[in-house]
N, C-alpha and C positions, 0 to 999 in steps of 0.2 A: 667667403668673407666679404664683408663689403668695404665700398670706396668710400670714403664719408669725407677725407681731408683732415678725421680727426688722428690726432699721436697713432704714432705705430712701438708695440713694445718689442722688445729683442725675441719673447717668445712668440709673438704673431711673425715677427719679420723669419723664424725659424723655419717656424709651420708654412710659412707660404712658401718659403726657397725647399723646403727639403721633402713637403709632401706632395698631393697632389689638390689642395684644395682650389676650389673655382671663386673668380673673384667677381664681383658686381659691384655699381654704380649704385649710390641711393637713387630717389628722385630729388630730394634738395642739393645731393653734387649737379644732377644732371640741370636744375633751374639754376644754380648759380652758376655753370658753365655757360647754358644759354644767354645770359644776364649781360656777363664778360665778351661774349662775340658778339651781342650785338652795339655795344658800343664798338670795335674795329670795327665791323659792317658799315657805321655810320659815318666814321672818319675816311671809311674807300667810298662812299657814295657822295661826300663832301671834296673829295679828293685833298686834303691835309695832307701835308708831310709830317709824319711820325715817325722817329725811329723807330727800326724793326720793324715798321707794315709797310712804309713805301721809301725808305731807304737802304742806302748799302749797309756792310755792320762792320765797325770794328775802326778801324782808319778810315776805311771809306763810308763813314756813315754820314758826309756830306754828301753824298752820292744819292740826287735825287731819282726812284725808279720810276717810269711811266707804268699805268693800270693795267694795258696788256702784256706787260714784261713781270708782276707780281708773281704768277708761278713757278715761271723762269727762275726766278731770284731765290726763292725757297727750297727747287729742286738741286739750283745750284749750290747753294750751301748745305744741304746735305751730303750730296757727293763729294764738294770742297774740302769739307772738314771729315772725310771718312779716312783719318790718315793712322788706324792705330797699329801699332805695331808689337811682338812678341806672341804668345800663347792665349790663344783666348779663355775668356773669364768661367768656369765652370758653368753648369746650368742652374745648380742653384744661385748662385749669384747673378745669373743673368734673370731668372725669376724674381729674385729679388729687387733687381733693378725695375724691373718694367712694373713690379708693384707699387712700389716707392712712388716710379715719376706718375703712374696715372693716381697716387692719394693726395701730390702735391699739387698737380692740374684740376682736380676737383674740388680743390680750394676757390678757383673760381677769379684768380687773377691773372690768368694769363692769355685770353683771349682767344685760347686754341678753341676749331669747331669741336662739338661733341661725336662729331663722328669718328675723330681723332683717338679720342679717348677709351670711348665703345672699340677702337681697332687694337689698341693695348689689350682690353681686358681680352677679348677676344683670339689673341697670340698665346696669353699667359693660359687661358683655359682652353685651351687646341693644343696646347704642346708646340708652339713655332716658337723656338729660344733663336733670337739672332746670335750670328758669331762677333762675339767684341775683342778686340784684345786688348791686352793688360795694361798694356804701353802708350803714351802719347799726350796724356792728358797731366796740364799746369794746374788744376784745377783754379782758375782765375775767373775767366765769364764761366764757371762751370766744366764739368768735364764733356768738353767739346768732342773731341775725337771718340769717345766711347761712347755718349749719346747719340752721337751722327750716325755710326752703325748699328745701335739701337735703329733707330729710325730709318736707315737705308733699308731694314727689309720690310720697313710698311710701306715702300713704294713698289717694294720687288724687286730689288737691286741689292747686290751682295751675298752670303750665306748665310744659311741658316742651320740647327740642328736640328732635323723632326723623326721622331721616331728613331731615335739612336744613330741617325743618320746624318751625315754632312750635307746641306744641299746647295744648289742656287735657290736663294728666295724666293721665288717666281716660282718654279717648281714646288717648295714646302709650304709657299700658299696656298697654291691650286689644291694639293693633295688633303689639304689641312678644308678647304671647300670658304677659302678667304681670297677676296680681290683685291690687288694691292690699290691704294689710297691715292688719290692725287690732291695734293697739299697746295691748299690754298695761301693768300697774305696772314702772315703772321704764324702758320702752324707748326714749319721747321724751324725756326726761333724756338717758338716752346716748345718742342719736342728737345734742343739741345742744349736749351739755361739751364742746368743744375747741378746739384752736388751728387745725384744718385748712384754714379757707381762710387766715386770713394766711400758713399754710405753703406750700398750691399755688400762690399768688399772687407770694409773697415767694420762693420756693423755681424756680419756671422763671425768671423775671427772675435769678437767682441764675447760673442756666445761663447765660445770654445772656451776663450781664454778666461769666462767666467766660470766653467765649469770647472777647468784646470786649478782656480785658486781654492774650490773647496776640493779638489784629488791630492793637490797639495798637505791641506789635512792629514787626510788619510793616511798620504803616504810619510808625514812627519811625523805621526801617530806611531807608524808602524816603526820607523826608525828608535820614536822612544822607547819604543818596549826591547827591541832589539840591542841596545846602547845601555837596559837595565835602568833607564831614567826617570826618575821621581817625576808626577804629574803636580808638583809641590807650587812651581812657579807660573802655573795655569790657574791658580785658586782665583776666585771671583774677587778678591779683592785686593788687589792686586788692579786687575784688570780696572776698575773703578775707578780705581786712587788716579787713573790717567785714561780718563771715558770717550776714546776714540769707538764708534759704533762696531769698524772692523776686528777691533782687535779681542775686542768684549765676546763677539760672534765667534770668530777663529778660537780664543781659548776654552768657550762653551762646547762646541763641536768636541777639540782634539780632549777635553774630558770624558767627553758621551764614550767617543771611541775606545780609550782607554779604560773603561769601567767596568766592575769584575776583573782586571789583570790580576793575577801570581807574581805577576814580573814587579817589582819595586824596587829601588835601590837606591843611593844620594845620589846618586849621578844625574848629571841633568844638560838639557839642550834645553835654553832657557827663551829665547828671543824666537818663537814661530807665530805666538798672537803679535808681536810687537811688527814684523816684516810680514804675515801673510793678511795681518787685521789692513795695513796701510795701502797692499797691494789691492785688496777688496775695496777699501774705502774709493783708491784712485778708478778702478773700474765701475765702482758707481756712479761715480763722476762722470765717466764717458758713456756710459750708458744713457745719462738726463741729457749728454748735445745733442746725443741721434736722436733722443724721442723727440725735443724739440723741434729737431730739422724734418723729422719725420712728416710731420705739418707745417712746415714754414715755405715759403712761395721765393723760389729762387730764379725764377725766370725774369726776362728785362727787355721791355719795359713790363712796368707791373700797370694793369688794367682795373681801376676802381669804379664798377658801374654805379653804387651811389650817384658820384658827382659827373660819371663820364669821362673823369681824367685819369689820362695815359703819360705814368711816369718813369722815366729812367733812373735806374738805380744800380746798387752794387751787392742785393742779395745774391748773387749766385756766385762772391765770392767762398774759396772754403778754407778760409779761415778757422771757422770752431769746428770743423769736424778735423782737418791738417792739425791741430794743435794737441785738440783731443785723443785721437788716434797714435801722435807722437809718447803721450803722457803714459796711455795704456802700454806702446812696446817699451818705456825706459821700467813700467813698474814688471810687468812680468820676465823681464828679462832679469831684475832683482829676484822675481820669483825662483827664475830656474838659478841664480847665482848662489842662494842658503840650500837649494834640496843637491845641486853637486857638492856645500859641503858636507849636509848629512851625508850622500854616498862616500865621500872621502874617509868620514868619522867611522864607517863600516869597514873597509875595504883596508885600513891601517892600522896593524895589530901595535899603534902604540898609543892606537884614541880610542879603542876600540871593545875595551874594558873582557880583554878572554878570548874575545873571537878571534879564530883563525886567519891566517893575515890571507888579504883577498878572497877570503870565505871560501878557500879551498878545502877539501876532506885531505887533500896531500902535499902542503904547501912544498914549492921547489919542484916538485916530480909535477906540478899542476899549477896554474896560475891563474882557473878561476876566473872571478871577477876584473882582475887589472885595468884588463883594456877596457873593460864595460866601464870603469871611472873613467879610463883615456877618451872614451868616445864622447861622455860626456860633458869634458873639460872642451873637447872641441864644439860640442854643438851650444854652449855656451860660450864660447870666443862669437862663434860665427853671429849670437844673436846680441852680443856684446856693439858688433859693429853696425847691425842693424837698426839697432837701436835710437845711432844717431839720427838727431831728429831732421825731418824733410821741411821742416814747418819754415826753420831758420835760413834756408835759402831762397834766391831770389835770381829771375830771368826776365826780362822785361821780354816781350813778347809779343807781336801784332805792332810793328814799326812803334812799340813805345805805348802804346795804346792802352796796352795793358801792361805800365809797369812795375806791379808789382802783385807776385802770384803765390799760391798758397804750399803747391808741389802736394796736396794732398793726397790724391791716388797715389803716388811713391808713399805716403805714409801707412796708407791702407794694405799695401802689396807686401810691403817687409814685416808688418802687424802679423800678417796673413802667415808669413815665413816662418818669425818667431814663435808665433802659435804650435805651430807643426816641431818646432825642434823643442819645443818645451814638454807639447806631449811625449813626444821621446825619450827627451831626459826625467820626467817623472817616471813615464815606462822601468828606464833604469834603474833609479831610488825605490820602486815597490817591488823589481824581479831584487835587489840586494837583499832590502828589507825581509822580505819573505826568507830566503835565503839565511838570513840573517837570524832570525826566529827559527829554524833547523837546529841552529846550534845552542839556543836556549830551551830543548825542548828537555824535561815533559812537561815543565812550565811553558802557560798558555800564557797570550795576551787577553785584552780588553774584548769582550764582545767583537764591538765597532772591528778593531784588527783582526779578528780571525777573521771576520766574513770578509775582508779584503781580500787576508791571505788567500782563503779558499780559491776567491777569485783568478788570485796568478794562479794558483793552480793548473786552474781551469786553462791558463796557458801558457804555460810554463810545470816541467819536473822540478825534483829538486838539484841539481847542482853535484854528481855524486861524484862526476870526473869529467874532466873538461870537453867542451864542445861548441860547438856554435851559437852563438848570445842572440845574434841579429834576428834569427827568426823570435824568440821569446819576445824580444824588444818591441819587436814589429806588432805583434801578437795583442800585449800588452796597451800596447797603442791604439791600437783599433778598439778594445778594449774600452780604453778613457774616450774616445769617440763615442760610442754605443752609450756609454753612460752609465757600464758596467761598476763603475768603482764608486757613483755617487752614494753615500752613506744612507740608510734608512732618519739620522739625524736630521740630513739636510737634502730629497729632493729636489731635483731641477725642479 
């Protein structure tokens, strides 16, 4: 795939974190990279005091550097700021990361040499993922602490992952047939202005959680037919008379699904375009900040060869991705909030229209379902609380310097949580649902539902007498990962 600087979409940003694709530079990234260092070049050979080529950074960016202390300064701030702490970032998201920053660097504002850049791509298509961890970064100048270890292992310093393996740096370069980098004025600056891990972080969760809203569907589909509920208040117009894109979409699907059913009845669960159309709408929305930021030049100062001039600025606040990211966990956490109560509306033989109370074959001698609702009422508490937004806080930071910061990585990281416990709990709503369709049989549902159902099937029995739910759950889950439950209506 190539480096162009131009947008990145959610399925590129996929295919790059989860395959093995190799990435390359154009040659107009590589002439506009050249373009941009040679103006720094010009201001070291002028000897100029510019921020961030021959100054301190941060509070001490009156701190004039003299020319033979420039890579001093560079090297030191990398290892400075390599402060992160917790579980390091998967590899997909560390691929992800090191894509992002070398398609924003080849935008051609930031002054980094191109040998820099060639050393990204380079790591990304060798397999050297450095180890970042999760933790540490205000996202304010950027996510400092996760970039910086980004970057600690183009110099050879820190760990790295190669070949399934833990390493020192220096070791997984060598092995890898790479020599670590020595960073000139102005390269560790641009290697660690930007928004890119809360993007890779905030941006595959993004994925997920956009697949999730159409599994959603499905598994509200499944419930309708289950519940014996009329597809009456899904009619197109209907949806019309109040022409949100989402909701128009989500009612069109959960018809597709349901068509050919046996199963019909007045009963109805009425509001699934009106909450899953909204939930879509709002993840469209976060979807257009990442592409944006996908190309936008977060680094500082920003370098305009045009005119020569080297300006400081405040893109590599993250802001619109912090905000973004908050929006997407308050909307799917609404998601997983309606499909605990379709599981409810199953599992309660007084909403439940006939079905066996907790979808047991021997209510009381067996209980079934119960705690499959209990675990779900909990993994929706937990994304209840996570929900709260990161955005709204605030730590001044670098003696005042920076004060006022975005907390965006904490929004990407609980994004990231809520993701994972939503797959779960849809997991639950389609092993009920199915379950649930047992006891309406030899009436079939819609198309679209049987081939879901088939799907738990395929991992999960039926229900005949009580047993352990978690493996099913689990099961199920990995399931809506793979992409097992997307509808022939609507694929990824």
């Amino acid at each position: 795939m190539e480096i162009s600087g131009r947008p990145i979409s959610l399925a590129q940003l996929h295919a790059i974190a989860t395959g093995s694709e190799r990435i390359e530079l154009t040659d107009e990234s590589r002439d506009r990279i050249r373009k941009s260092r040679s103006v720094v070049e010009k201001i070291l050979d002028h000897g100029q005091v510019i921020y961030g080529i021959s100054t301190g950074f941060g509070k001490l960016s009156d701190v004039k550097i003299e020319p033979e202390a420039l890579r001093q300064l560079q090297l030191n701030l990398v290892r400075s700021h390599s402060c992160g702490i917790g579980q390091p970032l998967s590899i997909p998201e560390v691929r992800a990361m090191i894509f992002l920053r070398a398609n924003v660097l080849a935008l051609g504002f930031s002054g980094v040499r191109l040998e820099v850049v060639e050393f990204l791509c380079q790591m990304l298509n060798r397999g050297v993922y450095p180890v970042v961890p999760e933790k540490g970064s205000v996202g304010a100048s950027g996510d400092l602490a996760p970039l910086a270890h980004l970057a600690l292992a183009l110099i050879g310093e820190g760990e790295t992952f190669f070949e399934n393996k833990r390493l020192a740096s220096s070791d997984a370069l060598a092995r890898a047939g790479l020599k670590p980098i020595v960073l000139e004025a102005k390269d560790g600056l641009a290697l660690l202005n930007g928004t890119q891990a809360m993007h890779s972080v905030g941006g595959l969760a993004l994925f997920r959680a956009k697949r999730l809203a159409r599994v959603a569907d499905v598994a509200g589909a499944m419930t309708l037919e289950a519940l014996m509920g009329t597809p009456r208040a899904f009619d197109l117009r209907i949806q019309k008379a109040r022409p949100h894109p989402g909701q128009i979409a989500v009612a069109e699907h959960v018809r597709a699904l349901v068509r050919q059913s046996e199963i019909r009845e007045s009963h109805s669960i009425r509001c699934i375009p009106q909450v899953h159309g909204a939930v879509r709408d709002a993840l469209g929305y976060v979807e257009k900040i990442l592409e944006i930021e996908s190309a936008g030049a977060t680094d500082n100062p920003l370098v305009f060869p045009e005119s020569g001039d080297v300006i400081s600025g405040g893109n590599f606040h993250g802001a619109p991705l912090a905000h973004a990211l908050d929006f997407a966990a308050i909307a799917l956490t609404d998601l997983m909030s309606i499909s605990e109560r379709r599981i409810e509306r199953m599992v309660n033989p007084d909403l439940s229209y006939g079905l066996p109370a907790f979808l047991a074959r021997k209510p009381g001698l067996q209980s079934g379902m119960m705690i499959a609702q209990v675990a779900a009422a909990s993994l929706l508490n937990e994304a209840k609380v996570l929900a709260h937004p990161a955005s709204i806080d605030n730590v001044p930071t670098s003696a005042g310097k920076e004060d006022h910061v975005s907390m965006g990585m904490t929004s990407a990281v609980k994004l990231r949580s809520i993701v994972e416990n939503a797959e779960n709990l849809l997991a639950i709503e389609l092993l009920a649902a199915a379950e649930a369709l047992e006891h309406r049989r030899p009436l079939k549902g819609g198309a679209g539902v049987e081939r879901a159902y088939a799907t738990v099937r395929k991992c999960a029995e039926p229900l005949l007498e009580d047993r352990a739910l978690a493996p099913d759950i689990a099961a199920i889950a990995t399931a809506i990962r793979a992409g097992k439950f997307d509808s022939e209506h609507e694929k990824v």
